[in-house]
N, CA, C and O of each residue as an XYZ file, in Angstrom:
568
protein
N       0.854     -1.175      0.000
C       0.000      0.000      0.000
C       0.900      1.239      0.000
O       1.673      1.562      0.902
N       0.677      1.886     -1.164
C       1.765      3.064     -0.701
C       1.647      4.148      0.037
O       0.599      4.121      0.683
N       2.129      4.863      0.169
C       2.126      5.869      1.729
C       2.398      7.418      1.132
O       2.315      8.377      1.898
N       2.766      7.617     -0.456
C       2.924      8.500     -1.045
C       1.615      9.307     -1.085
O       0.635      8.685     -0.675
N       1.375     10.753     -1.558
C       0.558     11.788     -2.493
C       0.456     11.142     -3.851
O       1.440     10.634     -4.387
N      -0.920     11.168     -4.490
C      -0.591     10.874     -5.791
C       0.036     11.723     -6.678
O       0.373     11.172     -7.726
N       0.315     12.975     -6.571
C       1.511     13.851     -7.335
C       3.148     12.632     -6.615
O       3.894     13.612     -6.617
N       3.571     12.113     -6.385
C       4.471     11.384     -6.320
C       3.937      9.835     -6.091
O       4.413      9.096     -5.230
N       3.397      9.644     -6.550
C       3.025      8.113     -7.194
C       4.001      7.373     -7.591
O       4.277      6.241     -7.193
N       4.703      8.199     -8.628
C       6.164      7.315     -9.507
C       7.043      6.689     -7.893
O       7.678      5.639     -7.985
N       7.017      7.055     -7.215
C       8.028      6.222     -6.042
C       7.396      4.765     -6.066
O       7.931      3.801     -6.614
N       6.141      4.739     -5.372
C       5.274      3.668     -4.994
C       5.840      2.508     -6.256
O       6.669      1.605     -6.146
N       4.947      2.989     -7.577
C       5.451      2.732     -8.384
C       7.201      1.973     -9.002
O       7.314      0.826     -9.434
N       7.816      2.512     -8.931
C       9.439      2.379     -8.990
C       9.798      1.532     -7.895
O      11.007      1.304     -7.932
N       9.013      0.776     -6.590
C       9.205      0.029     -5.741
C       8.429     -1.266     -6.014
O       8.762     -2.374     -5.591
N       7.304     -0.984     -6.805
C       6.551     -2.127     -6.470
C       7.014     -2.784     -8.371
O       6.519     -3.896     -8.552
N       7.731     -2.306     -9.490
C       8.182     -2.669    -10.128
C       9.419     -3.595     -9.761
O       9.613     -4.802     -9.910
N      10.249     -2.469     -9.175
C      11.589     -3.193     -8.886
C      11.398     -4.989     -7.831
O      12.172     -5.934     -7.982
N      10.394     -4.981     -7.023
C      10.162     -5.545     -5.666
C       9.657     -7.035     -6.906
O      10.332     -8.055     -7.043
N       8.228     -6.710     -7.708
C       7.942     -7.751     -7.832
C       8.014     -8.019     -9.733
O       7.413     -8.865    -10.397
N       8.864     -7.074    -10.134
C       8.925     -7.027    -11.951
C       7.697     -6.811    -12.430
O       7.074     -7.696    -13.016
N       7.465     -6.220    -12.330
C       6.263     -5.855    -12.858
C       6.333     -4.614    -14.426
O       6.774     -3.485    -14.207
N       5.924     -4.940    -15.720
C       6.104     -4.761    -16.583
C       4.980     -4.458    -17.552
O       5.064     -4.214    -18.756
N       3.778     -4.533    -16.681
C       2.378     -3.671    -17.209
C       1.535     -3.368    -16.103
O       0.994     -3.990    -15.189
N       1.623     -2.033    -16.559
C       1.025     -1.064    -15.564
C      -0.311     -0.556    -16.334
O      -0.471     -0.631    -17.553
N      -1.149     -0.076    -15.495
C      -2.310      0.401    -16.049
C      -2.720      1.589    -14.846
O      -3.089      1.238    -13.726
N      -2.604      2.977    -15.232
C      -3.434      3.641    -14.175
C      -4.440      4.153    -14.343
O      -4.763      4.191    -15.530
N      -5.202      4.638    -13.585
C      -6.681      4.846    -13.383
C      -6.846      5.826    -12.899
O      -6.753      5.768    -11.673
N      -7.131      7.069    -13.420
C      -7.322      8.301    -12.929
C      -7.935      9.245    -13.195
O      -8.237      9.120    -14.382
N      -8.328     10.161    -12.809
C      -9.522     11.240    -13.038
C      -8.568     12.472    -13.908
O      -7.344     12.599    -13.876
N      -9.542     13.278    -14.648
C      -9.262     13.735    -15.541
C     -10.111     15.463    -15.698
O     -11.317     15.561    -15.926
N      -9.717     15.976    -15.623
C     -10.625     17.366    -15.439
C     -10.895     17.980    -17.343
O     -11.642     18.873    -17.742
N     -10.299     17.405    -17.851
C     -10.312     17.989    -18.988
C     -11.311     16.920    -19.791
O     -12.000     17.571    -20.576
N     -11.555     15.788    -19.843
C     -12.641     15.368    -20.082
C     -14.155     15.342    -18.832
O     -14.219     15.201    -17.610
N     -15.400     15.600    -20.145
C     -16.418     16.150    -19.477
C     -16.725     14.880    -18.106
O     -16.127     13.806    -18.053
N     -17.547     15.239    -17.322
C     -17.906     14.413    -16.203
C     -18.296     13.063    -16.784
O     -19.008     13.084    -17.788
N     -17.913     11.867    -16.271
C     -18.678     10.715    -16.565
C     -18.240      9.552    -17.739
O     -18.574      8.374    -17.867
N     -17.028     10.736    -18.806
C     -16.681     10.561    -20.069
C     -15.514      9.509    -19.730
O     -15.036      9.757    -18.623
N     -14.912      8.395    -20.369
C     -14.218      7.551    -20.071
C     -12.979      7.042    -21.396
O     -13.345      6.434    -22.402
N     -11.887      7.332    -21.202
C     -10.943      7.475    -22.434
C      -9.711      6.026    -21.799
O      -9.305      5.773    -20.665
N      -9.475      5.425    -23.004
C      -8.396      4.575    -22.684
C      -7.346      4.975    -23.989
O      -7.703      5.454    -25.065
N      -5.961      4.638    -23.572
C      -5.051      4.708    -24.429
C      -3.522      4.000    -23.365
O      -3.330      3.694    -22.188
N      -2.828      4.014    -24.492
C      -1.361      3.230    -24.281
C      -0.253      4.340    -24.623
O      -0.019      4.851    -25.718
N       0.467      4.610    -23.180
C       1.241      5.597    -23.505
C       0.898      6.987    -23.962
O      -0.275      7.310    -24.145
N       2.051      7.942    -24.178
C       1.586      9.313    -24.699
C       1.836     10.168    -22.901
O       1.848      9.625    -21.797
N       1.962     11.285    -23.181
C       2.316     12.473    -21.978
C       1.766     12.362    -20.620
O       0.967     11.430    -20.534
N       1.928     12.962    -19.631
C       1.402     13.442    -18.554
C       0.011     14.293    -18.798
O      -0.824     13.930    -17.970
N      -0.496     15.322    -19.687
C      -1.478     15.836    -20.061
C      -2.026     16.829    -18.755
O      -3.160     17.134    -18.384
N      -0.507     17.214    -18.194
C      -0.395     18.081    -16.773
C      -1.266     17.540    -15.756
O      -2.063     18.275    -15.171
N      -1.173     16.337    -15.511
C      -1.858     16.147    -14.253
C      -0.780     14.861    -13.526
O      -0.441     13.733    -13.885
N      -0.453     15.838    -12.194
C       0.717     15.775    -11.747
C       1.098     14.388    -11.389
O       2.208     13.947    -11.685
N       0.100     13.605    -10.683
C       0.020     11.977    -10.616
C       0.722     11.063    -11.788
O       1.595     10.205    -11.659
N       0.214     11.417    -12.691
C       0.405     10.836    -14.075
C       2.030     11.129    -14.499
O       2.674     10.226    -15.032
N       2.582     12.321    -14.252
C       3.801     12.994    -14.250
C       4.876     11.842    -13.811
O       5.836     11.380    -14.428
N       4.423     11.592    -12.690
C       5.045     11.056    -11.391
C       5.107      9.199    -11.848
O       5.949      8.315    -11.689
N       4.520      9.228    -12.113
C       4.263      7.814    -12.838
C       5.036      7.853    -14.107
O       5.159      6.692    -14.499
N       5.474      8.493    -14.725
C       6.109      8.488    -15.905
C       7.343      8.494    -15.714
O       8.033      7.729    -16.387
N       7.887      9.265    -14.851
C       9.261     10.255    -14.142
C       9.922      8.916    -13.738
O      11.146      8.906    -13.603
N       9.165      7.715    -13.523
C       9.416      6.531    -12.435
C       9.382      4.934    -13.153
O       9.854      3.867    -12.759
N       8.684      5.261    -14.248
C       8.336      3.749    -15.040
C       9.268      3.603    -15.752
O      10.012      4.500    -16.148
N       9.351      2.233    -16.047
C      10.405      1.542    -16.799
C       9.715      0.718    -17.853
O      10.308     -0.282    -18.258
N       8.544      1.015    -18.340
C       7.825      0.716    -19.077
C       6.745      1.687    -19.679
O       6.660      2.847    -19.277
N       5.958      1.200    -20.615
C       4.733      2.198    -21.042
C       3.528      1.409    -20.058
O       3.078      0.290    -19.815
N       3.352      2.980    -19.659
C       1.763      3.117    -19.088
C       0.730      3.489    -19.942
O       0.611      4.518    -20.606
N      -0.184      2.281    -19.816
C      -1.040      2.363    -20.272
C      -2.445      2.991    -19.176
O      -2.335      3.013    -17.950
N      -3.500      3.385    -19.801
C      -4.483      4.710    -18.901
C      -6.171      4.385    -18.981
O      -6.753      4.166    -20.044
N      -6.570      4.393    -18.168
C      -8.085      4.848    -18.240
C      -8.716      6.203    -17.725
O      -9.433      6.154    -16.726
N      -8.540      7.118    -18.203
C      -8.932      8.211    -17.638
C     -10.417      8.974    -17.132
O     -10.673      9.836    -17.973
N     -11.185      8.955    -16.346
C     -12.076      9.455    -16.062
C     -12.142     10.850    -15.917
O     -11.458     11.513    -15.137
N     -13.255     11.402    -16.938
C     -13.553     12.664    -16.971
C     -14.801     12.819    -15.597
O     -15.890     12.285    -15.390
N     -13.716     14.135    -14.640
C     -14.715     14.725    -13.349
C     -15.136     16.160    -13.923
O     -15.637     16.927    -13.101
N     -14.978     16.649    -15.352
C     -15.234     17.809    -15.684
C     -14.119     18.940    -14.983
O     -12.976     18.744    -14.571
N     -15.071     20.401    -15.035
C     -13.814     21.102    -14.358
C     -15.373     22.343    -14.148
O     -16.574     22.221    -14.389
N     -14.578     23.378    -13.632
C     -15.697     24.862    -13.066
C     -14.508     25.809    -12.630
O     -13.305     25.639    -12.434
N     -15.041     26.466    -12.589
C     -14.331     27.884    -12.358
C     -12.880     28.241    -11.235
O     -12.069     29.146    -11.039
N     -13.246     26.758    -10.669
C     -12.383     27.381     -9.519
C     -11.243     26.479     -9.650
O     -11.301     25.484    -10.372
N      -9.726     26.944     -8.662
C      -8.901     26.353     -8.787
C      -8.740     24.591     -9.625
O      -9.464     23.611     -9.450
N      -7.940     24.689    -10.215
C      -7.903     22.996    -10.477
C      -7.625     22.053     -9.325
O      -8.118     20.925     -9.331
N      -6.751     22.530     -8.209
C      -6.232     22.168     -7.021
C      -7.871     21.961     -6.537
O      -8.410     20.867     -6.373
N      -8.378     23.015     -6.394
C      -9.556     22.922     -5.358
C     -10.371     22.277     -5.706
O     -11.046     21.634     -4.902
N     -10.626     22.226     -7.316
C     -11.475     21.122     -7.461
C     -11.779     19.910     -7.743
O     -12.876     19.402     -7.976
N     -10.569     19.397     -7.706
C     -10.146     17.864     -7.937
C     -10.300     17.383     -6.762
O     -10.660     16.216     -6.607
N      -9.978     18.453     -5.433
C     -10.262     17.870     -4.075
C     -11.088     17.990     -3.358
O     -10.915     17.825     -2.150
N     -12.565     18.406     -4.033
C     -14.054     18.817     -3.605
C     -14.219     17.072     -3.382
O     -13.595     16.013     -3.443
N     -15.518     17.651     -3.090
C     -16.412     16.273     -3.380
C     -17.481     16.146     -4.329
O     -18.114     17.200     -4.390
N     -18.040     15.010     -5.299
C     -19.085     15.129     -5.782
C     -20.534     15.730     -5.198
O     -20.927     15.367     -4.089
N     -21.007     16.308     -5.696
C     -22.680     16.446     -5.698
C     -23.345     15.614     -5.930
O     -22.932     15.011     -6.921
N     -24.809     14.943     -5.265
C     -25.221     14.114     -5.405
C     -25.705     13.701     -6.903
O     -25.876     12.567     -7.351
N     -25.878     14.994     -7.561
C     -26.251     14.954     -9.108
C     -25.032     14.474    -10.036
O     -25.024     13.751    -11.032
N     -23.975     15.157     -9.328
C     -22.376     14.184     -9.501
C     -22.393     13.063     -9.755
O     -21.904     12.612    -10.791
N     -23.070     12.233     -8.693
C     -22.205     10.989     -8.403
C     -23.164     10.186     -9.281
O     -22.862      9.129     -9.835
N     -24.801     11.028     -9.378
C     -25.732     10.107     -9.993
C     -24.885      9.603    -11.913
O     -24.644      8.486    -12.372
N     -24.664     11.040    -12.550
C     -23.533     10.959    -13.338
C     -22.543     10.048    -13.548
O     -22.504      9.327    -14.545
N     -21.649     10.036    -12.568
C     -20.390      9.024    -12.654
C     -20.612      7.386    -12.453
O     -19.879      6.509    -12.910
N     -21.979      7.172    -11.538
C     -21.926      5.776    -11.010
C     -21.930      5.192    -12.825
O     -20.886      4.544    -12.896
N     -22.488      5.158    -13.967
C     -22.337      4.098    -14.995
C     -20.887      4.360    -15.273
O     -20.274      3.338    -15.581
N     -20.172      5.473    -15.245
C     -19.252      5.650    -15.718
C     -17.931      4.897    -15.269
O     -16.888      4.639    -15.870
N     -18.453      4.599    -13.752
C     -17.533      3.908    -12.869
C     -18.071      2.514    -12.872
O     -17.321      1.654    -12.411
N     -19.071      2.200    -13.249
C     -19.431      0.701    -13.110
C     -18.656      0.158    -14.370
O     -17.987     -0.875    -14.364
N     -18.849      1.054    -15.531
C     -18.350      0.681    -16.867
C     -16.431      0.441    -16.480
O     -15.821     -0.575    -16.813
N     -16.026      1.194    -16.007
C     -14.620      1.411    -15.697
C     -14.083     -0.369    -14.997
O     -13.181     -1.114    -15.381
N     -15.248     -0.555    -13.703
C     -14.976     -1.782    -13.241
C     -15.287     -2.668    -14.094
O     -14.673     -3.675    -13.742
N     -15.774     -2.853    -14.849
C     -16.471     -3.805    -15.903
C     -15.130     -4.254    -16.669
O     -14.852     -5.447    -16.789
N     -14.357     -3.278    -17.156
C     -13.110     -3.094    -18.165
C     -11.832     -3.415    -17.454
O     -10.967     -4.134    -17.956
N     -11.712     -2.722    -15.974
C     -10.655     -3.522    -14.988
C     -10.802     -5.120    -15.398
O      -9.985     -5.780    -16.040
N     -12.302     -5.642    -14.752
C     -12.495     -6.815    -14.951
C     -11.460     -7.397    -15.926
O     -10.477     -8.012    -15.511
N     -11.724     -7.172    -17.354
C     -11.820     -7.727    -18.361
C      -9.976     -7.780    -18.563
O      -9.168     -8.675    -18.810
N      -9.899     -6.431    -18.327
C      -8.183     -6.151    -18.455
C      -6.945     -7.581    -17.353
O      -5.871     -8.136    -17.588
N      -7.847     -7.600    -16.313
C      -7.421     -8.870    -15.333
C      -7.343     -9.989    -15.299
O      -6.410    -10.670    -14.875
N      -9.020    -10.540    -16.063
C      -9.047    -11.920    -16.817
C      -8.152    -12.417    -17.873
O      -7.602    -13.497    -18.089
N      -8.201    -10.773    -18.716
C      -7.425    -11.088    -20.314
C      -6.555    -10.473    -20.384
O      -5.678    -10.718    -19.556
N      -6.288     -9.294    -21.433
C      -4.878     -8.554    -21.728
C      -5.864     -7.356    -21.613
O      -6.993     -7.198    -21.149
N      -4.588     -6.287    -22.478
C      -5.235     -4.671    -22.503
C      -6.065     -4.848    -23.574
O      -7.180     -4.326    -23.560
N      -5.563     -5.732    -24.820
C      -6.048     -5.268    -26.025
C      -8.179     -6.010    -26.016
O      -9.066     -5.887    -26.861
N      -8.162     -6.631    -24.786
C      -9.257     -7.584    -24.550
C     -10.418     -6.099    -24.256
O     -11.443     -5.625    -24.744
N      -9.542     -5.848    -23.250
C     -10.399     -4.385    -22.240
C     -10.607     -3.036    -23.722
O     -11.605     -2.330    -23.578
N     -10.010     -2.830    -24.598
C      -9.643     -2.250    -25.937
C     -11.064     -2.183    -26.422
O     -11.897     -1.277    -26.435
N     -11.071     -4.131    -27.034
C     -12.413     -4.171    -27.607
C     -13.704     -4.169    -26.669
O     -14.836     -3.949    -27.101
N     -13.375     -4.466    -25.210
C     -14.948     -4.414    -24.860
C     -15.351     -2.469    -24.355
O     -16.350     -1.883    -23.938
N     -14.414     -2.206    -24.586
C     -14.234     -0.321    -24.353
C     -14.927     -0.065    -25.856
O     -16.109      0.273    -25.925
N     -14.131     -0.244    -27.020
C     -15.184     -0.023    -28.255
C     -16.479     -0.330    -28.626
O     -17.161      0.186    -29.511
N     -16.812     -1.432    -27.680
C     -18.414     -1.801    -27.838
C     -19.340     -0.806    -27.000
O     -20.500     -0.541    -27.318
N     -18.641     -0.265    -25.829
C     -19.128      0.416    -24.862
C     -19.708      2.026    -25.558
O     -20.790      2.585    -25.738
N     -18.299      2.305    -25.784
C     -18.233      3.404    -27.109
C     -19.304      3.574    -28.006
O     -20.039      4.561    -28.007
N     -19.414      2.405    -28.935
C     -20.926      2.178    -30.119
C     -22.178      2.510    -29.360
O     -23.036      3.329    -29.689
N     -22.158      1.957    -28.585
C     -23.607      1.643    -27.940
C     -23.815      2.827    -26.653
O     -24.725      2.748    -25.828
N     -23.191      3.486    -26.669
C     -23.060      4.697    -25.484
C     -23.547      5.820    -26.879
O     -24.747      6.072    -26.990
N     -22.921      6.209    -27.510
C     -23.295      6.810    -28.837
C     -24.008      6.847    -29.543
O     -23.999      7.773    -30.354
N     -25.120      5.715    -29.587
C     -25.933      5.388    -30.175
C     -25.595      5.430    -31.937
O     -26.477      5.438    -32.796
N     -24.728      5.444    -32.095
C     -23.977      5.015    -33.641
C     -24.134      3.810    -34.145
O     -24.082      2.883    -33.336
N     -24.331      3.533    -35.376
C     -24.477      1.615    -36.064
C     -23.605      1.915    -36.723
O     -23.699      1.289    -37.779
N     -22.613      2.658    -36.713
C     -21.424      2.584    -37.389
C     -19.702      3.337    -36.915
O     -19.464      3.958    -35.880
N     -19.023      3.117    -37.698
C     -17.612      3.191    -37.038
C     -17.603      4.537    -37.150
O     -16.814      5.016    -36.336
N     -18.422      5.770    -38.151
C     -18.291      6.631    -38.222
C     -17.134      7.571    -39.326
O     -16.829      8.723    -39.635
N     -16.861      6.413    -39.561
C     -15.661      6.666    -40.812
C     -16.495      6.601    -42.286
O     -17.037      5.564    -42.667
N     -16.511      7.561    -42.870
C     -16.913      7.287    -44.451
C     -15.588      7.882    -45.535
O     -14.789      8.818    -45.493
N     -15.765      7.222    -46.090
C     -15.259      7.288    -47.403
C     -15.435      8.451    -48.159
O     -16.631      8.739    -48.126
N     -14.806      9.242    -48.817
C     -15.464     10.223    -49.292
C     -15.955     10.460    -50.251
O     -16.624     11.472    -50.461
N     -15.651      9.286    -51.292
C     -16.438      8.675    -52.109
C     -18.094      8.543    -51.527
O     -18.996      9.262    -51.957
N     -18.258      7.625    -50.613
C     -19.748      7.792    -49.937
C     -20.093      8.820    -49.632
O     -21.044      8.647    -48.870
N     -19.916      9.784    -49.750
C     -20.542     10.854    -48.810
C     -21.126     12.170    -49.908
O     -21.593     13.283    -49.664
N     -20.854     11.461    -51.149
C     -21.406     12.157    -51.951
C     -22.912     11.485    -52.445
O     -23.611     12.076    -53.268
């Protein structure tokens, strides 16, 4: 259990690699720049200034891969509001967003990343209400 701030995460991290080899990482973290509720995965790529994530990078010996949860953002400090608490209209918001999140842990645990990938793209379709990939041709589109 680590004993760190998550702005220094990368320690925890850099111990529990070295301790047990560990060579896929996945973190899970909130995101102010996507809207409330909104749920993004990807492999690798920046910090995207959020200092946790920083710290985790500063420290890995591998690519981190991400699930990011969008808590939105408002007027006031970023500091201050990452460390509010939800509103009950909040949380009504986030609970699919977080059930969906555990759903994809799941899947990522049973199987690989690329498993959690495709059941994230089905989530995607059907959250969207899209019957398609959304890609046309531009040939079609005439």
């Amino acid at each position: 259990m680590p004993n760190t701030y998550m702005n220094r995460s990368g320690i925890a991290l850099a111990e529990a690699q070295n301790r047990w080899k560990i060579n896929d990482v996945l973190a899970v973290y909130d995101d102010i720049e996507l809207p409330l509720g909104f749920i993004r995965i990807r492999s690798g790529g920046g910090d995207g200034g959020h200092n946790g994530m920083g710290s985790l990078l500063e420290y890995a010996t591998d690519e981190i891969r991400r699930i990011r949860i969008g808590i939105g953002r408002n007027d006031s400090s970023a500091r201050d509001y990452v460390l509010d608490t939800f509103s009950s209209e909040e949380e009504k918001l986030m609970k699919p967003a977080l059930d969906q999140v555990c759903k994809l842990l799941d899947v990522y645990v049973n199987s690989d990343f690329n498993a959690m990938l495709d059941e994230y793209s089905k989530h995607k379709q059907s959250y969207s209400g899209v019957t398609h990939s959304g890609i046309i041709c531009p040939k079609e589109d005439k």
